[in-house]
Backbone bond lengths (Angstrom), bond angles and torsions (degrees), N, CA, C in turn:
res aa  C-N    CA-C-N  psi(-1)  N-CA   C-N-CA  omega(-1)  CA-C   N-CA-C  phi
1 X - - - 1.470 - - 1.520 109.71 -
2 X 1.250 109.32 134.55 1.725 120.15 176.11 1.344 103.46 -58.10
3 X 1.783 129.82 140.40 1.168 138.62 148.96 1.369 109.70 -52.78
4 X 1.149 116.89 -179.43 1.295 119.45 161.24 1.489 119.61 -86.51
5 X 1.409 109.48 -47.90 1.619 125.62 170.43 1.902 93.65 -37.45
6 X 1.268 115.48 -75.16 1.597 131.17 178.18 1.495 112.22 -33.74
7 X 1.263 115.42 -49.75 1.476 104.76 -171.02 1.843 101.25 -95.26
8 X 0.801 151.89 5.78 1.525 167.68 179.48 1.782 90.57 -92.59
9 X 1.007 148.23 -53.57 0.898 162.98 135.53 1.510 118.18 -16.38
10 X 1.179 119.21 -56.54 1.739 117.04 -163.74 1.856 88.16 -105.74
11 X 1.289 113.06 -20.64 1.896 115.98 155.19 1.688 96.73 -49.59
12 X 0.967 105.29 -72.97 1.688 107.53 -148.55 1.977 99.96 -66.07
13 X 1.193 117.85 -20.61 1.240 132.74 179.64 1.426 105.21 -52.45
14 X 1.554 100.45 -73.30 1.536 108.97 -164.98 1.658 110.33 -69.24
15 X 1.328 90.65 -25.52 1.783 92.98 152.82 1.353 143.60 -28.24
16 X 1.846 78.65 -67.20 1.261 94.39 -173.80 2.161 114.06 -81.20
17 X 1.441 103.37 -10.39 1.115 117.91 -174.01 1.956 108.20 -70.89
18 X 1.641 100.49 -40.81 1.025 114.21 177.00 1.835 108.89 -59.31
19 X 1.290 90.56 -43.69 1.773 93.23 -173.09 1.382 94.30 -49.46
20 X 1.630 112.17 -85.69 1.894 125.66 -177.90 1.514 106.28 -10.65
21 X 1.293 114.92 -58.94 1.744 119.67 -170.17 1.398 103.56 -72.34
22 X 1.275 132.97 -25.35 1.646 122.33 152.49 1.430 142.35 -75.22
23 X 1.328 95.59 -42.17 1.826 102.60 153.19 1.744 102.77 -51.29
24 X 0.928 126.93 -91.61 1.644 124.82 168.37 1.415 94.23 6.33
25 X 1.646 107.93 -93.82 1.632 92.21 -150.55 1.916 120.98 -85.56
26 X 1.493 112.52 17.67 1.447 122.32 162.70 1.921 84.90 -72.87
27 X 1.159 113.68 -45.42 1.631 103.72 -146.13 2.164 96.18 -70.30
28 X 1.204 99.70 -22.40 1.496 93.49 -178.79 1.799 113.35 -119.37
29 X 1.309 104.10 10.09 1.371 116.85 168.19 1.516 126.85 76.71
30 X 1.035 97.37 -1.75 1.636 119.58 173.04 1.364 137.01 -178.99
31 X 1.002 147.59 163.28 1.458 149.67 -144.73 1.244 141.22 154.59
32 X 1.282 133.84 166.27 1.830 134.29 -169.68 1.398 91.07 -98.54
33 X 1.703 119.56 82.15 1.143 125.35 154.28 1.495 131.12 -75.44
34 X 1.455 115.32 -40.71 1.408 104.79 -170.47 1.666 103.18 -60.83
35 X 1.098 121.74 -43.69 1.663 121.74 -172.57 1.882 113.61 -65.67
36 X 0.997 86.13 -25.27 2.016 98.74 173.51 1.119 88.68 -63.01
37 X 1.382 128.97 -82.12 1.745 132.96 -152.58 1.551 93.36 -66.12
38 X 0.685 105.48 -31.85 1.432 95.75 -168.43 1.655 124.17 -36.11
39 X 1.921 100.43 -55.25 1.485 127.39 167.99 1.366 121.05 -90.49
40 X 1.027 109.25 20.86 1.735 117.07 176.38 1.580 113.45 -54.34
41 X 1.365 109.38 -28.63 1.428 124.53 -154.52 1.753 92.65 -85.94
42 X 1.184 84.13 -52.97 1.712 95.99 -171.64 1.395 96.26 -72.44
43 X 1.294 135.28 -52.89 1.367 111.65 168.82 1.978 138.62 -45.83
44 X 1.566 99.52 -30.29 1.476 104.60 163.19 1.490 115.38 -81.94
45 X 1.229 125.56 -16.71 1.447 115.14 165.79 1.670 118.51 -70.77
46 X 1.068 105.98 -56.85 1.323 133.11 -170.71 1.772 87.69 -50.51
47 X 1.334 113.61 -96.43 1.594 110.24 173.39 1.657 135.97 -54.99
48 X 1.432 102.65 5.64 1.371 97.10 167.30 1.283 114.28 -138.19
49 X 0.963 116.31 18.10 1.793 128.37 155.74 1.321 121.01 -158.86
50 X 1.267 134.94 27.02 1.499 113.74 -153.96 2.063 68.35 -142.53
51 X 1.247 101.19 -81.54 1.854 114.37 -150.23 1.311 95.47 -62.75
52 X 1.476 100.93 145.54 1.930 116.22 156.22 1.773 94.41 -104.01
53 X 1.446 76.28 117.75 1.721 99.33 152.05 1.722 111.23 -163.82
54 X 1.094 103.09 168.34 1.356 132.19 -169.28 1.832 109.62 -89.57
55 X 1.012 139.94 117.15 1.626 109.38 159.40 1.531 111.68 -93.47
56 X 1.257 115.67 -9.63 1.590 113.89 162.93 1.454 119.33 -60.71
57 X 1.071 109.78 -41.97 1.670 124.43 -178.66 1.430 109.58 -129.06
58 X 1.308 130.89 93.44 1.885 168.90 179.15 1.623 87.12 -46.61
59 X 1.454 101.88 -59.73 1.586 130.98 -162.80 1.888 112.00 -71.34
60 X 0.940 121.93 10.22 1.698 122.57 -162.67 0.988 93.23 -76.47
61 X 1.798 123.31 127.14 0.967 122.83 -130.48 2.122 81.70 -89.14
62 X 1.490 103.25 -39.63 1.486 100.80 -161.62 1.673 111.10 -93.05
63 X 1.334 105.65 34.65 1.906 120.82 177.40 1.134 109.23 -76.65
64 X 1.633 113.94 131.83 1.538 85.04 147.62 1.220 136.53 -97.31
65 X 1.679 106.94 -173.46 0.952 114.81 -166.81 1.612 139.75 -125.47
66 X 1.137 129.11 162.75 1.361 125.75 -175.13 1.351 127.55 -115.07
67 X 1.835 120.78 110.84 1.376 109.86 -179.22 1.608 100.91 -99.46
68 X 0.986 126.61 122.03 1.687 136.64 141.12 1.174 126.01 -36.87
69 X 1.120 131.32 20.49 1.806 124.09 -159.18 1.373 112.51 -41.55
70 X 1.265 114.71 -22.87 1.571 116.47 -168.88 1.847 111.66 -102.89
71 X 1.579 108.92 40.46 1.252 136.52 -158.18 1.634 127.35 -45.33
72 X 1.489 99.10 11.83 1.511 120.99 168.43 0.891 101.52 -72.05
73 X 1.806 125.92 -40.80 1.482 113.82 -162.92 1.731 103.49 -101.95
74 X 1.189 106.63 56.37 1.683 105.82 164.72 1.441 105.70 -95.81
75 X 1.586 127.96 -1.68 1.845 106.78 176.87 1.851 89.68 -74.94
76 X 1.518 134.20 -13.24 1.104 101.29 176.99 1.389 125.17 -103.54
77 X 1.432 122.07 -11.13 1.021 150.55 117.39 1.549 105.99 2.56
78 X 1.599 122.19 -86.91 1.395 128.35 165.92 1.352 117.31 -38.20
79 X 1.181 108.02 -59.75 2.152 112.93 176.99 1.145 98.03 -58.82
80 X 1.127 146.41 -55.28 2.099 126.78 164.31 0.851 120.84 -27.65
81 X 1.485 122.68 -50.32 1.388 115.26 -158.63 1.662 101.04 -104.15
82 X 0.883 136.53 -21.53 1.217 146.98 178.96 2.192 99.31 -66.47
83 X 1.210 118.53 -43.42 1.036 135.94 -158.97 1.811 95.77 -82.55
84 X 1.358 97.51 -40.65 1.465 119.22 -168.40 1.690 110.00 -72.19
85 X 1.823 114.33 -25.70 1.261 123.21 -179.09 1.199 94.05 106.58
86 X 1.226 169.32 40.09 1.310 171.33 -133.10 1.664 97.77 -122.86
87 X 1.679 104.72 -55.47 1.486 132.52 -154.53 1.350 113.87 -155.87
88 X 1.321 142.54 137.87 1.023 120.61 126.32 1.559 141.66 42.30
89 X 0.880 149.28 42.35 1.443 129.44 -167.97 1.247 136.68 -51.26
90 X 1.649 115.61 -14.64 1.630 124.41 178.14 2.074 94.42 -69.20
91 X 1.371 118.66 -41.34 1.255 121.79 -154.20 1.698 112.02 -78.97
92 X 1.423 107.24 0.35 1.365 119.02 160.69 1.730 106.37 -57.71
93 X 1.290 120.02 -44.52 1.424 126.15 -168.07 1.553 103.99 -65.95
94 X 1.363 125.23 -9.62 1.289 100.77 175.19 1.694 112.19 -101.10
95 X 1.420 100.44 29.13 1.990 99.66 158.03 1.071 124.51 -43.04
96 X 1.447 109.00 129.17 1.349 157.94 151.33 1.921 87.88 72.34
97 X 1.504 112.37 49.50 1.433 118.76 179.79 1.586 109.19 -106.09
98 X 1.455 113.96 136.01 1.443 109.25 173.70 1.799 126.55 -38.92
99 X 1.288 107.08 121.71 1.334 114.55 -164.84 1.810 111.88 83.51
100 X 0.789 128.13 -23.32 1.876 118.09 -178.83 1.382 121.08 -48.04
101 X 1.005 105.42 165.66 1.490 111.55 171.22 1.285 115.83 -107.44
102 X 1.304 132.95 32.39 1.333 132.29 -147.27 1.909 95.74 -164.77
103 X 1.201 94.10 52.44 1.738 90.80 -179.21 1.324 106.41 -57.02
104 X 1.733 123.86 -164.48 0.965 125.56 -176.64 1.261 120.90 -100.17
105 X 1.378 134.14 7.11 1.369 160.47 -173.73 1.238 108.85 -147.29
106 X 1.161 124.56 131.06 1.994 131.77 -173.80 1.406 108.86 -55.38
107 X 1.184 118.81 131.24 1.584 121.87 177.56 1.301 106.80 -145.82
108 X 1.474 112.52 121.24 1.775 117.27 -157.63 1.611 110.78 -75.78
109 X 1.242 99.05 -12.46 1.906 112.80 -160.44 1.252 92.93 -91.21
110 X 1.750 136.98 1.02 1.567 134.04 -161.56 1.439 84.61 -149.91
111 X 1.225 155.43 4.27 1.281 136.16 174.12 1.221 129.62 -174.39
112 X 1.765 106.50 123.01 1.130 118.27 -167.57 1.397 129.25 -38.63
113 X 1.232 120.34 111.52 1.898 91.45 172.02 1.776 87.56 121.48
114 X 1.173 135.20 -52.73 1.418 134.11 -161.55 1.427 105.83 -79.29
115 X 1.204 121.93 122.00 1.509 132.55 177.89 1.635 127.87 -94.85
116 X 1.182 99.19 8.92 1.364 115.40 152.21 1.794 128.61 166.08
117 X 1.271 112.55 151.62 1.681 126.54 -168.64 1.491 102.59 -50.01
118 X 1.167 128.87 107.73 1.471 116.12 145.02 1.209 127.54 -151.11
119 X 1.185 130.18 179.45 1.421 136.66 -167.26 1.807 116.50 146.95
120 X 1.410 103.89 -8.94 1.650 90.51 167.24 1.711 104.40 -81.73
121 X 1.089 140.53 138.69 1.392 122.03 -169.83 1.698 124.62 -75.50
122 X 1.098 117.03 159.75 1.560 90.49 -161.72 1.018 110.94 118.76
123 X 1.522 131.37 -107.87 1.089 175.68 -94.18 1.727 111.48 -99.91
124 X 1.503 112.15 -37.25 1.598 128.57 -164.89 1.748 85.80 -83.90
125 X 1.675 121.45 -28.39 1.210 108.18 -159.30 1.499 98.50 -63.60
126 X 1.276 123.57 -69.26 1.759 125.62 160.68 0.962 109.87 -8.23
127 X 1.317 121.79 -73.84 1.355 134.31 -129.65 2.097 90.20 -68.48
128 X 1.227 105.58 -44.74 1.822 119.28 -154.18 1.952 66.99 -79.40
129 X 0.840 141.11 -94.58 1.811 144.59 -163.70 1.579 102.29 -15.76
130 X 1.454 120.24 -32.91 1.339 109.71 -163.50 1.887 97.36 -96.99
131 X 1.349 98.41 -45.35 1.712 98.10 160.92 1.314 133.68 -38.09
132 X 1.451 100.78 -55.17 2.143 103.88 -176.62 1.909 94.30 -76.41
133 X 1.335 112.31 -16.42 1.679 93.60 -172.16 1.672 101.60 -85.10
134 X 1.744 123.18 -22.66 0.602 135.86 130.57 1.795 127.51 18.10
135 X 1.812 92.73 -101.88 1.584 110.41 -179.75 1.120 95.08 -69.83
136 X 1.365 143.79 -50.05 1.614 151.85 -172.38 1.795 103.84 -40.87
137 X 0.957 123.03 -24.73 1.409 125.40 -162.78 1.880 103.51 -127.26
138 X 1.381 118.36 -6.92 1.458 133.41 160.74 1.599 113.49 -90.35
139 X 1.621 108.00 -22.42 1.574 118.21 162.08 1.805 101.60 97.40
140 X 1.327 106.48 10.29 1.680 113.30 -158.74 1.653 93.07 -94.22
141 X 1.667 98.54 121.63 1.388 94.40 173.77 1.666 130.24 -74.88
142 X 1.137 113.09 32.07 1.634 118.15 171.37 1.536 116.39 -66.34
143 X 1.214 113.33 -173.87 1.584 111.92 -154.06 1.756 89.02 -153.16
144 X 0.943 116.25 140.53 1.584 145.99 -168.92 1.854 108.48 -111.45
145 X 1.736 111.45 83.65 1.940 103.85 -175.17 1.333 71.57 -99.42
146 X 2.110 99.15 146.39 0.882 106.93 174.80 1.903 104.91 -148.97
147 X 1.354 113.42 105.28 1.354 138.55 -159.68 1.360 104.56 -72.39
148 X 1.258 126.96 115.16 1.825 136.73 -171.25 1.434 99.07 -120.49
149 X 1.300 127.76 128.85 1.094 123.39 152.49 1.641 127.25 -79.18
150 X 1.457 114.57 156.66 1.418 102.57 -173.21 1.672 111.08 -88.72
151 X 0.971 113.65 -4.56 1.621 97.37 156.84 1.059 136.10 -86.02
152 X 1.889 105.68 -19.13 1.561 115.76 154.09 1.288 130.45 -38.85
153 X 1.222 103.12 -51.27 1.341 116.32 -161.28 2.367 106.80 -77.29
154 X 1.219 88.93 14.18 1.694 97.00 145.92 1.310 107.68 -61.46
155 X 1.783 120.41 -51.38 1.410 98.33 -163.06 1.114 142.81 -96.00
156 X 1.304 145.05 148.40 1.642 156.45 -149.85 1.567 75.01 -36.10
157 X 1.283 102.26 -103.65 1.345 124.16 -178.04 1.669 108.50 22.84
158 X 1.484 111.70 -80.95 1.434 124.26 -178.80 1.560 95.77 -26.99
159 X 1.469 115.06 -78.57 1.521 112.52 -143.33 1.695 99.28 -70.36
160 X 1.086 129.46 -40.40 1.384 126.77 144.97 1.494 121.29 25.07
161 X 1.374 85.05 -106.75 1.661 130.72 158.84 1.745 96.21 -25.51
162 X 1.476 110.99 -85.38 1.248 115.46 -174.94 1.549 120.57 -38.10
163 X 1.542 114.74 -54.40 1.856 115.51 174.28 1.144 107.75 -48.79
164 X 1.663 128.19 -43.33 1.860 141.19 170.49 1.134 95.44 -51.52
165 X 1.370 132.71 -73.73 1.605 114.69 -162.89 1.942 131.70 -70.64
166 X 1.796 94.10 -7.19 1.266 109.41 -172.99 1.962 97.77 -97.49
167 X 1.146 106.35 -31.20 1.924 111.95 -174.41 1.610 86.32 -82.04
168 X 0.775 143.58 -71.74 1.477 149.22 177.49 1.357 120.84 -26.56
169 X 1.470 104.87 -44.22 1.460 106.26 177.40 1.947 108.78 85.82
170 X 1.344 118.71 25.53 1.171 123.26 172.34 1.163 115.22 -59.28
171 X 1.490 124.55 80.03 1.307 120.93 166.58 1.645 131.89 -55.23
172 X 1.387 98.81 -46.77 1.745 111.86 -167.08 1.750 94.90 -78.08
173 X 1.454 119.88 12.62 1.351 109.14 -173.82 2.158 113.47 -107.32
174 X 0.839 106.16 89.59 1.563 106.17 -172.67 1.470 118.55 -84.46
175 X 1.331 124.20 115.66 1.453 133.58 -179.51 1.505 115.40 -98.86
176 X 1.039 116.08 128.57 1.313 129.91 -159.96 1.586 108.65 -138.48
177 X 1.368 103.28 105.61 1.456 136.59 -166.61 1.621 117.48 -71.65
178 X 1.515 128.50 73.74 1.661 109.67 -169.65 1.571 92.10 -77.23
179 X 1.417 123.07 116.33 1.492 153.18 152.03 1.640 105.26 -73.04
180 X 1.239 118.75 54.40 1.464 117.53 172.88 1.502 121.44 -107.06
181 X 1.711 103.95 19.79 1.506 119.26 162.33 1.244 118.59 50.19
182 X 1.640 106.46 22.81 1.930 102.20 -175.14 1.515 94.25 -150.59
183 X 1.582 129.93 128.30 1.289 139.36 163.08 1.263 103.56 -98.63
184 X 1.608 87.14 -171.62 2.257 100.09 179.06 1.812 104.76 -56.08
185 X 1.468 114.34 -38.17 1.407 105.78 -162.00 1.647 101.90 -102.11
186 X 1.482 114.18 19.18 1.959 83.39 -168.60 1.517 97.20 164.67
187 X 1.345 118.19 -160.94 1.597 130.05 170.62 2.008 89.92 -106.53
188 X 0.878 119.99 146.89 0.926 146.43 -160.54 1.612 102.51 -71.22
189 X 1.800 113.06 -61.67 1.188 119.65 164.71 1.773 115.19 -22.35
190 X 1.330 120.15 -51.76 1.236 127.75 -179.41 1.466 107.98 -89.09
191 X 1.182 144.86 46.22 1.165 132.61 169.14 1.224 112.01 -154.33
192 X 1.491 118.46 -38.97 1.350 104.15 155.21 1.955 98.16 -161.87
193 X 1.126 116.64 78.08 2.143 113.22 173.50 1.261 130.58 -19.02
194 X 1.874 97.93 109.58 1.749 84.28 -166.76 1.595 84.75 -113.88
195 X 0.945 131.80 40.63 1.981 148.93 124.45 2.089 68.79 71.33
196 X 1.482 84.79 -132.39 1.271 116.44 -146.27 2.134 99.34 -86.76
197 X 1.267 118.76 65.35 1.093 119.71 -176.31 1.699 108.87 -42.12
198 X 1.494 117.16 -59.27 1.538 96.35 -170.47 1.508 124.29 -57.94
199 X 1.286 121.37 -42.51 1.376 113.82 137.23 1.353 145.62 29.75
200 X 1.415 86.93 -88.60 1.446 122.02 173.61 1.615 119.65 -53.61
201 X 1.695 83.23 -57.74 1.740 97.46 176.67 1.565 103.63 -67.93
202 X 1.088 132.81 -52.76 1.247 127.12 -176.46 1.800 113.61 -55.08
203 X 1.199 120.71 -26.22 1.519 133.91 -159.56 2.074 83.23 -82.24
204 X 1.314 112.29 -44.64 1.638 114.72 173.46 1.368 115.47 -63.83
205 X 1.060 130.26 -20.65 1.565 135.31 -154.27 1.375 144.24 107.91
206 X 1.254 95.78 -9.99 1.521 116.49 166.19 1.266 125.91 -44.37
207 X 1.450 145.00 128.63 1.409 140.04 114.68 1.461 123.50 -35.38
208 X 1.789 88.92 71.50 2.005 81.60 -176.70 1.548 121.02 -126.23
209 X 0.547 105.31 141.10 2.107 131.79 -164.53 1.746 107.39 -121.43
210 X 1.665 104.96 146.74 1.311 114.70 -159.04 2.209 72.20 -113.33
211 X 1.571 112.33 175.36 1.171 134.77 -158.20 1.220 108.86 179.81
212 X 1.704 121.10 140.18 0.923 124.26 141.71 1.643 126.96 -65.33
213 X 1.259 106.18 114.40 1.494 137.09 -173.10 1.228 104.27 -52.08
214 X 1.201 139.23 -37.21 0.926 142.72 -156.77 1.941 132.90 -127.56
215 X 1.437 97.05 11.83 1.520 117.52 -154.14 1.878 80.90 -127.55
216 X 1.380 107.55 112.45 1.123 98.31 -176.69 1.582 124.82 -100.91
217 X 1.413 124.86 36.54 1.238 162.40 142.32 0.624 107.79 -63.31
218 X 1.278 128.74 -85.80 1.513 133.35 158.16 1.645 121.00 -0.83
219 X 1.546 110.04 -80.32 1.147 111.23 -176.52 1.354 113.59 -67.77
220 X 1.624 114.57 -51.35 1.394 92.54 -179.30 2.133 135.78 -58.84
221 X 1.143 101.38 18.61 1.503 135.23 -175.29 1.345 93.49 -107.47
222 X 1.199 134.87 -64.79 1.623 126.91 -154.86 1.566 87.49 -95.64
223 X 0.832 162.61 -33.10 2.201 162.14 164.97 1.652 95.01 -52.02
224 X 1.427 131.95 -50.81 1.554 113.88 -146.77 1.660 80.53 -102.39
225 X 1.274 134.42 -2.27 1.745 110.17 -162.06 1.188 93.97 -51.37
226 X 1.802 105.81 171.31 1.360 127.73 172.49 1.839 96.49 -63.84
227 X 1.760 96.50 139.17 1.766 92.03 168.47 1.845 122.57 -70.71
228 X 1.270 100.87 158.84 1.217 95.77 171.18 1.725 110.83 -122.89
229 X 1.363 105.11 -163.28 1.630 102.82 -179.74 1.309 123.63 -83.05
230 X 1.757 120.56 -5.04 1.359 133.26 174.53 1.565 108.42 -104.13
231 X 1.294 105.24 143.23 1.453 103.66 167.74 1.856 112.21 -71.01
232 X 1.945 99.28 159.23 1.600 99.79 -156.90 1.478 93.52 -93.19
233 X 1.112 114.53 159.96 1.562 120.67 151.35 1.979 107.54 -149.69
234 X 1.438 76.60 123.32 1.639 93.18 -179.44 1.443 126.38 -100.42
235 X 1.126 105.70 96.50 1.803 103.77 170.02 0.931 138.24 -38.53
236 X 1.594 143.06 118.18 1.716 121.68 -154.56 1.558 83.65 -117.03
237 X 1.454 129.28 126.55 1.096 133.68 149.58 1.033 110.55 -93.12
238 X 1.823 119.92 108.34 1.434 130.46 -164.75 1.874 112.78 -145.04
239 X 0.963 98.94 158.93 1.718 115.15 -163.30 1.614 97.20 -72.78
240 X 1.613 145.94 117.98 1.671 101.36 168.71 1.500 106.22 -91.13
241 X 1.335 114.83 146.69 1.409 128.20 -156.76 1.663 124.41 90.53
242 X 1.166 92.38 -1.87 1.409 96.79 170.02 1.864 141.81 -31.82
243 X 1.336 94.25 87.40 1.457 117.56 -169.49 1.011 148.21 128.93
244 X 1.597 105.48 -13.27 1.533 111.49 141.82 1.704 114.64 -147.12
245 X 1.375 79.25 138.67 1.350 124.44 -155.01 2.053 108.66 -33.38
246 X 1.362 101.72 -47.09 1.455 96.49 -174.89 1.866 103.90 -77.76
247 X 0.975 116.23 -26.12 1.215 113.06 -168.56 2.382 105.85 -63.27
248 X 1.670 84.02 -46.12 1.708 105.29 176.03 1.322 104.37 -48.65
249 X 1.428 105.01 -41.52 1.758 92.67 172.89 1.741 140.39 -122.07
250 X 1.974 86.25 39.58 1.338 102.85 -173.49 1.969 80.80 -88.54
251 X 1.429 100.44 128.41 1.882 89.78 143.64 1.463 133.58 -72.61
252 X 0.906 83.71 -25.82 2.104 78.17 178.67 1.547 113.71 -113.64
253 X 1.792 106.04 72.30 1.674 96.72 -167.55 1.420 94.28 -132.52
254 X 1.354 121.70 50.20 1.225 139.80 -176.73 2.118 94.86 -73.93
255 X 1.570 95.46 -47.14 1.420 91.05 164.27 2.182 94.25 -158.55
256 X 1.321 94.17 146.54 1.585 120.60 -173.79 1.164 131.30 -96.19
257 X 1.203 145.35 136.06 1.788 132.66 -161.72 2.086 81.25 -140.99
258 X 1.701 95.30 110.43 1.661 89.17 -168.36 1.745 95.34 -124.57
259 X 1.270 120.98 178.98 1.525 115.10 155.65 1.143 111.46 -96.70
260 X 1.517 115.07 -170.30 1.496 118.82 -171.96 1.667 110.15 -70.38
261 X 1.278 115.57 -33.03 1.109 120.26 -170.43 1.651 120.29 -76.29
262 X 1.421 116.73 -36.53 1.215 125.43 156.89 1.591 112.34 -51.37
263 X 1.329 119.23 -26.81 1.322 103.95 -170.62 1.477 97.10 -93.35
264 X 1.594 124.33 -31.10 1.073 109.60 174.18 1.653 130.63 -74.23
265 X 0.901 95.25 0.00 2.030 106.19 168.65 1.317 102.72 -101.68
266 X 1.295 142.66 6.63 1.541 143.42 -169.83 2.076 81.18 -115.38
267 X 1.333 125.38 -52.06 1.487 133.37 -173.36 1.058 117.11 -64.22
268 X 1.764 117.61 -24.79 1.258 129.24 177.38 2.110 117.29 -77.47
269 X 1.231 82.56 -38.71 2.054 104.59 -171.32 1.558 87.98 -72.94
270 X 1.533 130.64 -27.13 1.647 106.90 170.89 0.967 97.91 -117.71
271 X 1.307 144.29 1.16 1.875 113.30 152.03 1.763 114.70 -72.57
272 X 1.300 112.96 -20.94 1.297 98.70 170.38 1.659 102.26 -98.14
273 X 1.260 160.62 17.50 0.832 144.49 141.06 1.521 113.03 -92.77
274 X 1.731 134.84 -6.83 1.333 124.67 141.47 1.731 110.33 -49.04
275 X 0.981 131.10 -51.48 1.485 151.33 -144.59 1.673 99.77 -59.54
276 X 1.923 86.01 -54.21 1.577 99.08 177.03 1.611 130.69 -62.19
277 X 1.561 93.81 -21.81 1.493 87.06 171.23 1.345 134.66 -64.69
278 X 1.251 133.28 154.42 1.722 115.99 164.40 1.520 88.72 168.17
């Protein structure tokens, strides 16, 4: 169970994670914000109580690790690790800018801290399955989070991946479901119904459980449970845009084209709601 001191802490985190992923896209004028904020939460759990890693050493051989599959949301991705000591934090602002290291989708060969390339959708689900089987077979007790978006998970690929990690018995491999009911074209409901996702995962073999996405109690409760003999998959029931307010109730903010000033009244609503925490 979270202290209070502890969770006041991974509050002000995802906070502050949210801020980083907005400076980012004021500094390049647009971006896949609603899905960034979205996992902010899960990103301050995950890196501030949950994962072993190093920011001195990216490379440790027995860390774990983080796949993005849903690789729009690497500007928040970047504000973690940037926040975390990874890099720099001013050099987040040159997203998805000629020459950066900070494209607009995670790419491991350009940035510190990211454990692998993705952003075609699909694709990270494999990619994180072949990783945790990976350490699993090096004997290294690390752990494989691996972030799906729910409009991703239209493709073959996903469930794929999932029957592989459930016939396999991928324990150290954790899938983590953003349920934020909105893709590039729409709410999801209307584009193609993926009904009752935990379900689903459970109908494969999963130990899987739905969550508030965004309540970071929550997660840090469903990340530390005791393991069991099935691999986990956690449902994130989460806001997209999560954290400021106009974005939560833009429908089409899958990604945003804003001026400076919009972003600076979006920078203002979480520096004074960092402020409020304590």
């Amino acid at each position: 169970m979270l202290s209070k001191e502890k969770k006041t802490e991974l509050l002000r985190l995802a906070t502050e994670i949210r801020i980083g992923a907005v400076e980012e896209f004021k500094a390049r004028g647009f971006g896949h914000i609603g899905g960034s904020l979205s996992v902010a939460d899960l990103l301050a759990v995950l890196y501030g109580a949950v994962m072993k890693y190093d920011p001195k050493n990216p490379k440790l051989e027995d860390r774990d690790k983080l796949v993005c599959s849903k690789g729009h949301a690497g500007p928040a991705v970047y504000a973690t690790l940037a926040i975390k000591g990874f890099f720099p934090y001013e050099d987040i602002k040159t997203l998805n800018q000629p020459g950066t290291n900070f494209p607009s989708h995670c790419d491991r060969k350009k940035t510190p801290g990211i454990d692998m390339t993705t952003g075609s959708l699909g694709q990270g689900t494999s990619l994180a399955v072949g990783m945790a089987m990976g350490d699993k077979l090096k004997g290294l007790k690390s752990r494989t989070f691996l972030v799906v978006g729910d409009g991703e998970i239209n493709e073959g690929q996903v469930w794929e991946a999932a029957m592989f990690t459930a016939a396999k018995n991928v324990t150290n491999l954790v899938w983590l479901i953003d349920w934020n009911k909105k893709q590039l074209d729409g709410y999801t409901d209307d584009i193609l119904k993926n009904k009752d996702i935990e379900a689903k995962f459970a109908a494969f073999g999963f130990d899987a459980v739905t969550i508030d996405g965004n309540d970071v109690e929550a997660l840090y409760e469903a990340l530390t449970k005791e393991a069991t003999d099935k691999p986990i998959a956690i449902v994130l029931d989460t806001v997209k845009g999560k954290g400021v307010k106009q974005v939560e109730e833009t429908v089409a903010n899958h990604s945003m084209t804003m001026t400076a000033d919009v972003y600076d009244g979006w920078l203002s609503e979480l520096r004074q709601e960092l402020s409020a925490i304590a």
